[in-house]
N, C-alpha and C positions, 0 to 999 in steps of 0.2 A: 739870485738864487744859486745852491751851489749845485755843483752836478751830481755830489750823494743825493740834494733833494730831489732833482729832478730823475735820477731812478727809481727814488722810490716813489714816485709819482707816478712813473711808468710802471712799475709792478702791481701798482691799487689799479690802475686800469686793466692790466691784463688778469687781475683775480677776480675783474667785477664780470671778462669776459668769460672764465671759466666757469660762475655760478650763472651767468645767463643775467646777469643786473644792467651790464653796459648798455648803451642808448647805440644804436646802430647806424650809423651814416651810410647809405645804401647810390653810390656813385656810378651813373648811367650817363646815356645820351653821349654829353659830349660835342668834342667842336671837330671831328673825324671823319671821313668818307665812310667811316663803318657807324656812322650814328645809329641809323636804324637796328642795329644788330643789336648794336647796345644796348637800345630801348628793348627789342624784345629781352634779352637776357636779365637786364633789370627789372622788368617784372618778374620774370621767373623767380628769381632769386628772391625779390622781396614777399614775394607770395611766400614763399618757401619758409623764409626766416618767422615770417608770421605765424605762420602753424605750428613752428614748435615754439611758440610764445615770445619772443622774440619782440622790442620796442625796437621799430625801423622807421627812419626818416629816407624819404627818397630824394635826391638832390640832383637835379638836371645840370652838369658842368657846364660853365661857364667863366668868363673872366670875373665875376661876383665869387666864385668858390669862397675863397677864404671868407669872406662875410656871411655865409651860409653856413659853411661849419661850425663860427662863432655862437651864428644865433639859435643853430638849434642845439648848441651842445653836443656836438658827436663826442665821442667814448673812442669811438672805433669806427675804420671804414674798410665797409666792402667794398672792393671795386670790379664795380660790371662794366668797365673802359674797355673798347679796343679802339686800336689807330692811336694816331698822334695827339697827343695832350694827353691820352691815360695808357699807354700801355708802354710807352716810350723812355719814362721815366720823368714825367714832367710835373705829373701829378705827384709821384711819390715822392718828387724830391721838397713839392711845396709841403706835404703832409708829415717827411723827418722834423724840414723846419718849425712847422706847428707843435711836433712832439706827438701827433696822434697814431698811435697804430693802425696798418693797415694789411689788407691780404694781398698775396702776392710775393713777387720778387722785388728785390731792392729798388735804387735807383742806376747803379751800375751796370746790374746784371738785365734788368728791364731796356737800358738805351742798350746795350751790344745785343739784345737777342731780337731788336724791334728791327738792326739791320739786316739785311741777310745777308752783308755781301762781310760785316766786321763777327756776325757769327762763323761763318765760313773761317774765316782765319784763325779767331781762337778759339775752333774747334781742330784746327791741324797739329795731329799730333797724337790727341787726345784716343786716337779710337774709332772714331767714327768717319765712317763711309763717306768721301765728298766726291759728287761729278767734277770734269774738269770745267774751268768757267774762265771768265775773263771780262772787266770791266769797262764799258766802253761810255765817254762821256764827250757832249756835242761838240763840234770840230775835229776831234781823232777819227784818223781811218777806221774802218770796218776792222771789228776781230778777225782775225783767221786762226786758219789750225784748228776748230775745232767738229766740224765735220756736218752735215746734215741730217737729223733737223736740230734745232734748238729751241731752249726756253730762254724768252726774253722777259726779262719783272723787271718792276721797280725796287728798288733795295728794300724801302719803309712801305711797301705795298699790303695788303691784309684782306682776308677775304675772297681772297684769289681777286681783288681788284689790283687794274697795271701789270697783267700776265699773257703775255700772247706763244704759241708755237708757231715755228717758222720754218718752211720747209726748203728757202732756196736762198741765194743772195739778193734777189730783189726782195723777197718778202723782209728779210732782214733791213735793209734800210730803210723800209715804208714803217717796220716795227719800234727800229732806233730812234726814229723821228716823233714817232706817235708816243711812244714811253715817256722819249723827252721831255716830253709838255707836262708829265706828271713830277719828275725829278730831276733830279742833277746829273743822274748819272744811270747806267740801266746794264744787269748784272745778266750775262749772255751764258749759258749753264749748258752743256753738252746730254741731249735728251735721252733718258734710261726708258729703256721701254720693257715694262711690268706690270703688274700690279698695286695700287696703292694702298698704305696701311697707315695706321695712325695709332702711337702709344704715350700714353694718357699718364703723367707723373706727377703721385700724390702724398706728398711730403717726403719722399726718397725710395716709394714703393712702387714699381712699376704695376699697370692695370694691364688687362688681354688688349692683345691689339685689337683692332677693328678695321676689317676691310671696308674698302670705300668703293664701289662699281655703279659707275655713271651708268646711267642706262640711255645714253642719246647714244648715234650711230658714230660721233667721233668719241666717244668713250672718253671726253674732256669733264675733268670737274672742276668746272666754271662755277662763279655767280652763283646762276641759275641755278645748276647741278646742286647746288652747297644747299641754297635754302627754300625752294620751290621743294613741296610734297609730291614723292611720286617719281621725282627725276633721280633719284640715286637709290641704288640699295645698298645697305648698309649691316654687316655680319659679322657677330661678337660673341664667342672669339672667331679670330679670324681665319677661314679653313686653309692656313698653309702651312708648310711643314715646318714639325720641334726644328730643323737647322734653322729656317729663315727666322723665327720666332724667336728662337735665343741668341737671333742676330739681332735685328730689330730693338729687343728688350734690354740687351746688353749696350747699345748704342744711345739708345732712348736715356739711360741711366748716366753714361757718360757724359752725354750732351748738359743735363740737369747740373751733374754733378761739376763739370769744367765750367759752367756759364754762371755758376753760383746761384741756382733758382730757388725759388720758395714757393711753396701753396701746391697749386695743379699747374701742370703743365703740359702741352702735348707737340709732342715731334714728327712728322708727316714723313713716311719713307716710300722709297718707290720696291717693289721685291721682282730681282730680273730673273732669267729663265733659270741661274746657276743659284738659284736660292738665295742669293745676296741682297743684304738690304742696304740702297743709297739714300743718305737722309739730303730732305728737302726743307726740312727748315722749322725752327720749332716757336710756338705762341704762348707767352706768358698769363696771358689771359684769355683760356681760351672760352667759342662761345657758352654760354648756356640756355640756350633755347629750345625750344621742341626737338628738333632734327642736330641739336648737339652731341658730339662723338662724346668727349670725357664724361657727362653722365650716362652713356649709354654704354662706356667702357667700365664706371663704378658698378651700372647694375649687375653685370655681368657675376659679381663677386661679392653681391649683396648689399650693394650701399644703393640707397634709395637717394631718390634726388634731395631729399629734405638732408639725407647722413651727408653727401657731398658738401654741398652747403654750409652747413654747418661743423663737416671738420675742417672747412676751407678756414671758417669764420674764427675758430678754437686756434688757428695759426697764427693769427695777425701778430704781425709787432713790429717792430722802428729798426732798421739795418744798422743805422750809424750812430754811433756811440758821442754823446756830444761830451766836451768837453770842456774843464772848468778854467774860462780865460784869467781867471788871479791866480793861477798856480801856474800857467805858462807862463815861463822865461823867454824874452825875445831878447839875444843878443844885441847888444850896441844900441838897448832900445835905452 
């Protein structure tokens, strides 16, 4: 087949999706330490897509994927992934090969922004706020230089799962040890101490931020904090000042725009006492569940959680342009 046919095979899928005709592959669960998250935001979402009339097939990932997409026919896929296998770029890159559109960011832009530690780098430069940090992986000495306390994560962490603060050097070796066990390596970040916000980016438009205020007595947004009713309050738009806000949103934008994202996305900043915002690291797919920030940053500006949804869904399409191998010339072939 040549590669004019197969665009224009791509265009009849993307105009089946603009009249609401495409068959919707609705990609949840997952093989991630954020499963559960997944699952709830896959339902949300397919509920969602349902009500505004919408044919959704719900597809639990697993290593069977590609024979599930065959057999129900997807058109097109939502993906409600987070963690490793869907927001990594693992997924995306099996679903270029397939040739099916999907939501979200590429395959490129998905594996650097799934790191935190290869986000961090190519975002330097660019604009945005970095704490200082330092990489520390088992057998190396301890970091130094960079001061008490700190955050220790995992680089592929998500959820605020694999994130501890640390207030001394023994805590830190106890932390380096315990991280280890989750990864390779564990990215030791110089602690800002603020307020936290989060701004929400939906196809190149920035949403109100949204503060985030744990309400436990160490003011941590843990786990817990994140998806437990009750433990965070949560306020949009976020009541801090036009400076720190057009810091925030201005970096928010930069980050989207350097990391090459697509769809929604959202960027997590810390805002210090001099109104500066430090970004801490931004989610390709972020969740959508009850206590979800990005639709509760859409409603803010009138998009109801069915409009998020479905302008997520009106984005989809294929990053990498495939190409037609009888017209490539391979020297000395």
């Amino acid at each position: 087949m040549s590669a004019l046919l197969r665009e224009a095979e791509l265009e009849a899928t993307l105009a089946r999706v603009a009249d609401k005709t495409a068959r919707v592959g609705l990609l949840y669960g997952g093989m991630s330490a954020e499963r559960g998250v997944s699952i709830k935001s896959g339902k949300a979402v397919k509920a969602a897509l349902q009500r505004r009339g919408w044919e959704v097939v719900a597809i639990d990932v697993g290593p069977d994927l590609p024979e599930r997409l065959r057999a129900e026919k997807v058109d097109v896929a939502w993906l409600a992934l987070h963690g490793q296998f869907g927001e990594d770029g693992c997924v995306q890159g099996l679903l270029e090969i397939m040739r099916i559109p999907y939501t979200g960011s590429g395959v490129r832009a998905s594996a650097v922004a799934m790191d935190k530690v290869m986000t961090k780098r190519a975002l330097r430069g660019s604009g945005v706020r970095l704490a200082a940090d330092a990489v520390w992986r088992p057998g190396q000495p301890m970091p130094e230089g960079l001061g008490f306390p700190v955050m220790c994560k995992t680089p592929q962490g998500g959820s605020t799962i694999g994130i501890q603060r640390v207030e001394d050097e023994g805590g830190l070796e106890a932390a380096l040890l315990d991280l280890a066990a989750l990864d390779s390596e564990v990215l030791v970040e110089q602690f800002i101490t603020g307020e936290e916000i989060t701004v929400a980016v939906l196809d190149g438009r920035a949403l109100p931020p949204v503060l985030i205020r744990p309400l436990s007595d160490d003011r941590f947004f843990d786990f817990a904090a994140k998806y437990a009713d009750g433990k965070t309050e949560y306020i949009v738009p976020a009541p801090i000042s036009d400076e720190a806000r057009a810091d925030a949103t201005a970096q928010a934008l930069a980050a989207y725009s350097t990391l090459g994202l697509g769809g929604v996305a959202r960027a997590d900043f810390i805002i210090d006492a001099q109104q500066r915002a430090w970004f801490l690291e931004v989610n390709t797919l972020p969740g959508m569940t009850a206590t979800s920030l990005s639709p509760m940053a859409a409603g803010a500006v009138g998009l109801s959680f069915e409009d998020l949804v479905e302008a997520v869904l009106q984005g989809a399409t294929l990053h990498t342009r495939r190409a037609d191998p009888d017209r490539v010339a391979i020297p000395g072939a």
